[in-house]
C-alpha positions as CSV (number, residue, x, y, z in Angstrom):
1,X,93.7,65.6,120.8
2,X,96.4,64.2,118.6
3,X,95.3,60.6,118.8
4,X,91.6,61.8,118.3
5,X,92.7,63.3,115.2
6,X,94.5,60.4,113.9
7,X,91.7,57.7,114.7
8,X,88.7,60.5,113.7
9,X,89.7,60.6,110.2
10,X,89.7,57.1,109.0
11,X,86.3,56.7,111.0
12,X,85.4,59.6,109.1
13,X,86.2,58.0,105.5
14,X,84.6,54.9,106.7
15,X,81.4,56.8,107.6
16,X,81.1,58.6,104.5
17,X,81.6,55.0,102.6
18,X,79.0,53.1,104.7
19,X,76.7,56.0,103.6
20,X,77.7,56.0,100.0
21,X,77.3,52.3,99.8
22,X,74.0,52.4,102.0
23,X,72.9,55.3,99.3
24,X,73.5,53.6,96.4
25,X,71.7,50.4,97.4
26,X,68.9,52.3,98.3
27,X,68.6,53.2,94.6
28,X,69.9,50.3,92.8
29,X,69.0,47.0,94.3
30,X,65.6,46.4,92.8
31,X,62.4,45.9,94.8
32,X,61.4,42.4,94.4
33,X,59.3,40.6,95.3
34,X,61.0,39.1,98.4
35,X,61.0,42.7,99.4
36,X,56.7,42.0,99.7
37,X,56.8,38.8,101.3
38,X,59.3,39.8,104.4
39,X,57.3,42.9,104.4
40,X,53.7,41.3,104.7
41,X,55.0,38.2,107.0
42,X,56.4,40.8,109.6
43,X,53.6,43.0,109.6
44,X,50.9,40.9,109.3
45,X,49.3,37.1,111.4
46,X,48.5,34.6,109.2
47,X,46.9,30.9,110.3
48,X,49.1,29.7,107.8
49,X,52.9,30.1,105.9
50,X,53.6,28.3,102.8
51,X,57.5,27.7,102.4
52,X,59.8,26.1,100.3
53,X,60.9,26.1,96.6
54,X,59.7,27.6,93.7
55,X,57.1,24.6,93.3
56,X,55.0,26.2,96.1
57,X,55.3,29.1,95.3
58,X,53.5,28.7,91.7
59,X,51.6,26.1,92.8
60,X,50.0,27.1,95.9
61,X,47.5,30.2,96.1
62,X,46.6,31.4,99.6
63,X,43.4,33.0,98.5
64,X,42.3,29.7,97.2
65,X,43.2,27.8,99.9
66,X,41.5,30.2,102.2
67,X,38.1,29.7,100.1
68,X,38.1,26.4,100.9
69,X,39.2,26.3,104.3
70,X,38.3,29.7,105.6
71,X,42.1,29.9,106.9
72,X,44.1,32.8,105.7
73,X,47.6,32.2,104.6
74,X,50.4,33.7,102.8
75,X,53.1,32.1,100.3
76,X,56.6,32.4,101.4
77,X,57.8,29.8,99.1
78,X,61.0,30.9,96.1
79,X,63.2,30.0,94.0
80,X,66.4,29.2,95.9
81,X,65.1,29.0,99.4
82,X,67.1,26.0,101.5
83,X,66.5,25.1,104.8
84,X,68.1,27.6,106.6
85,X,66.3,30.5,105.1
86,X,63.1,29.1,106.0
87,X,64.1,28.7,109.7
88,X,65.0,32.3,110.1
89,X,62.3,33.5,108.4
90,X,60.7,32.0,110.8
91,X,62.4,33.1,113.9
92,X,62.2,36.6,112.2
93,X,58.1,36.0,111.6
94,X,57.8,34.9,115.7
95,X,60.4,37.6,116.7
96,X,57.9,40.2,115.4
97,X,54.8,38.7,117.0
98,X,53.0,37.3,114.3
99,X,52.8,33.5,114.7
100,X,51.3,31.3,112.4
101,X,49.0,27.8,113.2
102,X,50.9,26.0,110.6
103,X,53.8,26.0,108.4
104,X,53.3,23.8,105.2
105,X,56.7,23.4,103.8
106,X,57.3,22.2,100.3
107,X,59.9,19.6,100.0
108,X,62.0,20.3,96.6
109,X,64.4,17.1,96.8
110,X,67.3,19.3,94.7
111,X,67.7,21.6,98.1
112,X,68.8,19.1,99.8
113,X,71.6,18.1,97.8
114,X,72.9,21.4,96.4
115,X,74.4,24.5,98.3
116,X,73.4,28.0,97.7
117,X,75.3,29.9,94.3
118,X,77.6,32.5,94.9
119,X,76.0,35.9,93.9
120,X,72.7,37.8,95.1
121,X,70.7,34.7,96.1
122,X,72.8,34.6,99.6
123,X,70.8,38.3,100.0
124,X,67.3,37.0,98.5
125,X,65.7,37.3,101.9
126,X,68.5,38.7,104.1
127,X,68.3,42.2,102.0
128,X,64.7,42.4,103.0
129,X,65.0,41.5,106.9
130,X,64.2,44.5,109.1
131,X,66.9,45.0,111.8
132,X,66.5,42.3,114.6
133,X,67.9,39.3,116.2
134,X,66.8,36.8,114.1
135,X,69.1,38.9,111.3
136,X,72.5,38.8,112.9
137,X,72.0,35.0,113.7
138,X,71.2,34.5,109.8
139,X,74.1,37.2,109.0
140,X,76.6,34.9,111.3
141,X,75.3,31.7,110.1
142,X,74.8,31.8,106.4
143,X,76.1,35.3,105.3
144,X,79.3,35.8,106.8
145,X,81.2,33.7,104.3
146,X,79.7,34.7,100.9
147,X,81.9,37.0,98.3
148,X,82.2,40.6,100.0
149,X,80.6,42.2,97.1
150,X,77.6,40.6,97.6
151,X,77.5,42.1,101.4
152,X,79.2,45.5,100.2
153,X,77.7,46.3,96.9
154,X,74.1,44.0,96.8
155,X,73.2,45.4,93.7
156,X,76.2,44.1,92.1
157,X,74.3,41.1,90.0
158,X,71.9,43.2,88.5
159,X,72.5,44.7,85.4
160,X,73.2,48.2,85.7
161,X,71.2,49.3,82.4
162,X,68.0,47.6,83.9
163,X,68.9,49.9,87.6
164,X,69.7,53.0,86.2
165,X,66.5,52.4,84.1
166,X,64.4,52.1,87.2
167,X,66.3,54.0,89.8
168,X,64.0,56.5,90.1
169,X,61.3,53.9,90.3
170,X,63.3,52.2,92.9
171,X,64.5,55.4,95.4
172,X,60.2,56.1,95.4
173,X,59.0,52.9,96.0
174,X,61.6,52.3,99.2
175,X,61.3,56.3,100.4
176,X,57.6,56.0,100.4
177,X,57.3,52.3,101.9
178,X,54.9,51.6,98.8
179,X,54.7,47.8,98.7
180,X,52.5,48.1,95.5
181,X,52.6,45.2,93.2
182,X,51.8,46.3,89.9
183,X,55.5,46.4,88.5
184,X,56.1,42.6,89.9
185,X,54.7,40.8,86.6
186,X,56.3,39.9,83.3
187,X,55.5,38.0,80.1
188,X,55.3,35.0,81.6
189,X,54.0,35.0,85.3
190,X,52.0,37.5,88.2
191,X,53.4,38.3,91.2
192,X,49.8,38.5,93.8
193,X,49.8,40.2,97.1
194,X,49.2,36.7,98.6
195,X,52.7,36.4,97.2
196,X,51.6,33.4,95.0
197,X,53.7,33.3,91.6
198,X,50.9,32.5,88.7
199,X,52.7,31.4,85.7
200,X,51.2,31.9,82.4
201,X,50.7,28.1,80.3
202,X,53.7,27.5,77.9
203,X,53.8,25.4,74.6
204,X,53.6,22.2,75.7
205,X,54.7,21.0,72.2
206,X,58.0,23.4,72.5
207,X,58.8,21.5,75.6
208,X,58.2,17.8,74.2
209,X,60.4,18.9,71.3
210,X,63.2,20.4,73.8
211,X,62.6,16.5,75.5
212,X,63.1,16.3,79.3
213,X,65.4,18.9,81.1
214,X,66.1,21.0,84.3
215,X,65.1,17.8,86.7
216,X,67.4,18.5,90.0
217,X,68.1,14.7,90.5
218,X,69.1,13.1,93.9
219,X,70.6,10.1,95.5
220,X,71.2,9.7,99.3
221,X,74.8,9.9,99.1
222,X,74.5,13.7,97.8
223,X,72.2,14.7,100.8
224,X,74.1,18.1,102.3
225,X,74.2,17.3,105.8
226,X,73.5,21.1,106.6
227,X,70.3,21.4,105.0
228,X,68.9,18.5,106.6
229,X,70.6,20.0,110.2
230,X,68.4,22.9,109.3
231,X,65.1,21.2,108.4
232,X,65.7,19.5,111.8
233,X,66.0,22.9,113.6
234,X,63.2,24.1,112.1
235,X,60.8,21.1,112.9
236,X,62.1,21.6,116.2
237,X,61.4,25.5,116.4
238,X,58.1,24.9,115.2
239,X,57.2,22.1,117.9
240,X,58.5,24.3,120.7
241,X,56.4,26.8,119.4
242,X,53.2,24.9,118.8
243,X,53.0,25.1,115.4
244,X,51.9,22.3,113.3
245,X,54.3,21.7,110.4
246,X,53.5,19.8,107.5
247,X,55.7,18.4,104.8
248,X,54.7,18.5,101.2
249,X,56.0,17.3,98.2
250,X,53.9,19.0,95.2
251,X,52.9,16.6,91.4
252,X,55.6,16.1,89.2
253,X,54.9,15.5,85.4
254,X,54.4,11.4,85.0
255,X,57.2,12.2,81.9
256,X,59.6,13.4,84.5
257,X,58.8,10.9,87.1
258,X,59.6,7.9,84.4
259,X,62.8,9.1,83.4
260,X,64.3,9.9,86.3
261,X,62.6,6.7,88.4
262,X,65.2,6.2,90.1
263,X,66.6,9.7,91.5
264,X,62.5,9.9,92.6
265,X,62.4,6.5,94.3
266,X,65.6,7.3,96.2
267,X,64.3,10.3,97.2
268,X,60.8,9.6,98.3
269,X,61.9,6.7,100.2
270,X,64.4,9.1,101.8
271,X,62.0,11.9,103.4
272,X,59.2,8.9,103.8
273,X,61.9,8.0,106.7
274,X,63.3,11.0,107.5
275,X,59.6,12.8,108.6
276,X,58.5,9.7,109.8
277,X,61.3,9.8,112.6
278,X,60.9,13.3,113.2
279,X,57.2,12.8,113.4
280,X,56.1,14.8,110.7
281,X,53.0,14.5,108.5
282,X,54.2,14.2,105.0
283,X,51.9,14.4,102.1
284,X,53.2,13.1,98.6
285,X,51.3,13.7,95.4
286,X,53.5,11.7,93.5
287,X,53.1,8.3,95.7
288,X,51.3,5.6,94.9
289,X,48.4,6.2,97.3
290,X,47.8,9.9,95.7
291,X,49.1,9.7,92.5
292,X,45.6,9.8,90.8
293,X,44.4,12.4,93.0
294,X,45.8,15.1,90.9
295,X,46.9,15.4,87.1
296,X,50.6,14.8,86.4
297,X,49.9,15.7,82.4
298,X,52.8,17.7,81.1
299,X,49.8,20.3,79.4
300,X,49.1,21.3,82.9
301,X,52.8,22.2,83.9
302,X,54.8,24.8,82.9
303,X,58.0,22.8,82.5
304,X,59.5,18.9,83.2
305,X,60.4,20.1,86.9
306,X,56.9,20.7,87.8
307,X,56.0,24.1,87.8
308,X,52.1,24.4,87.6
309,X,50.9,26.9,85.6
310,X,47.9,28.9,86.8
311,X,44.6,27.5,86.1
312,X,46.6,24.1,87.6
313,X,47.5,25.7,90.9
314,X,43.8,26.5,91.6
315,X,43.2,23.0,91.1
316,X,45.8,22.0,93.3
317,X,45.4,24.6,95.8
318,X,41.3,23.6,96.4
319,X,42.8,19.8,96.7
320,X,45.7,20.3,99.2
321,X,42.7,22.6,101.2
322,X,40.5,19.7,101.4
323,X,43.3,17.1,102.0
324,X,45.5,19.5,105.1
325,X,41.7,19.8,106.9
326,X,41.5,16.2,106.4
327,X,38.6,16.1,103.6
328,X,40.4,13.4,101.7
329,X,42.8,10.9,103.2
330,X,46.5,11.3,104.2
331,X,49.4,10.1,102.1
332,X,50.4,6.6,103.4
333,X,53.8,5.8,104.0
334,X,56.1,5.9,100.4
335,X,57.3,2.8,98.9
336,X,58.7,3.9,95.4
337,X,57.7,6.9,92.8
338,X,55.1,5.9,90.9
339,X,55.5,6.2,87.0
């Protein structure tokens, strides 16, 4: 009885912390919309996942795609999403029985040569992932190691005036499962229940005054050996599972491609060989042979980095349709970025 007391009450305190921190990330950590997209991908069969960076994910709408092709899809793609996350979103997606026909993965060449910031984008998708295998394999592989506040107190890199302001919000929209996306908008893009990103068109004068910025450049010898392990494991998941995989790398402003030539060129040339010798289809918009198949003008972006802006992500979006069920022809093997 003795030892039971003195072992019960620190399990005790620990107990009542767990809850307290459980409690107050239940009501602070904001309901993005990551929170949607693990929701809609584990609950839901789609003939095809879009993944990647933020490219495809404001540059490729789902419901476009499916009026063209008649195959419904759903856009996993954001803004910090490297290699590994995409593989166990995708052993979380077959672990709940809902396997896709295809993953089309966009290729962002700055993931591959960059590491994830410390902070709340190691709990971008690992926040939102329902208890299950494929979760303690990504907690052991890529979530052990981050800063302990990030694991303890998630809602840590928010700002607390902007939780406390929605808090009430917040504690609903989790007690009630309400995967509503009305809130998920701001002054400059939509959130849609596809979970494609539409971003409102920009000043394209502002940005030829600011000059060209923000391009993630890249050279062989920066290539983080982990994020290409983990695009290998995921080709590999994927061809053990029969799914097709595709590779694509979405239009880049011609501005951007000229001043940064050579970063492109290095990096083209790089993937040309990498997916060729993992058999892979890869499909380049800024090569040579499809260059002119789609507009590279900087009015049609919303920045030098490539981000489409809505109208151009229909565009693009009815074109990769027709080129993925093989209505225009395949990109041919990539000599140097044009520009």
């Amino acid at each position: 009885m003795h030892s039971f007391k003195k072992t019960g009450k620190p399990v005790l305190v620990l107990a009542v912390v767990l809850v307290i921190l459980y409690a107050l990330d239940f009501a602070l950590y904001p309901c993005t919309f990551t929170r949607n997209d693990v929701h809609a991908v584990t609950t839901n069969t789609y003939d095809d996942i879009y993944m990647g960076s933020s490219h495809g994910k404001m540059g490729i709408d789902p419901a476009v795609m499916e009026s063209v092709s008649g195959r419904t899809g759903y856009n996993l793609c954001v803004g910090a999403e490297y290699c590994i996350d995409a593989y166990y979103l995708t052993k979380l997606i077959l672990e709940k029985g809902h396997k896709p026909k295809r993953i089309v993965y966009d290729v962002a060449q700055g993931y591959f040569t960059s590491r994830k910031e410390e902070g709340n984008n190691y709990l971008l998708f690992y926040h939102e992932f329902p208890l299950s295998k494929a979760k303690i394999q990504y907690f052991w592989d890529a979530i052990r190691n981050c800063n302990f506040r990030t694991l303890l107190m998630p809602w840590y890199e928010y700002p607390l005036t902007y939780e406390l302001e929605h808090m009430g919000e917040t504690f609903s929209k989790k007690w009630h499962r309400d995967y509503g996306i009305e809130d998920l908008k701001s002054d400059t893009q939509i959130y849609h229940e596809s979970g494609f990103v539409e971003r409102y068109p920009v000043d394209t004068q502002e940005l030829i005054d600011q000059g060209v910025n923000g391009i993630n450049t890249f050279s062989v010898e920066t290539v983080d050996p982990e994020n290409m392990e983990y695009l290998r494991k995921l080709i590999a998941l994927c061809k053990e599972e029969e799914i097709e995989f595709i590779a694509v790398i979405t239009p880049i402003p011609e501005i951007s491609l000229a001043a940064y030539s050579e970063s492109y060129s290095q990096a083209y040339m790089y993937f040309d060989q990498f997916f060729a010798e993992n058999d892979v289809r890869c499909i380049n918009f800024n090569s040579n042979q499809l260059f002119s198949l789609f507009t590279h003008d900087l009015a049609d972006y919303t920045d030098y980095n490539g981000h489409m802006n809505g109208e151009t992500a229909i565009q693009f979006s009815e074109l990769l349709a027709k080129i993925l069920d093989g209505e225009l022809p395949e990109a041919a093997p990539v000599k140097e970025a044009a520009g």
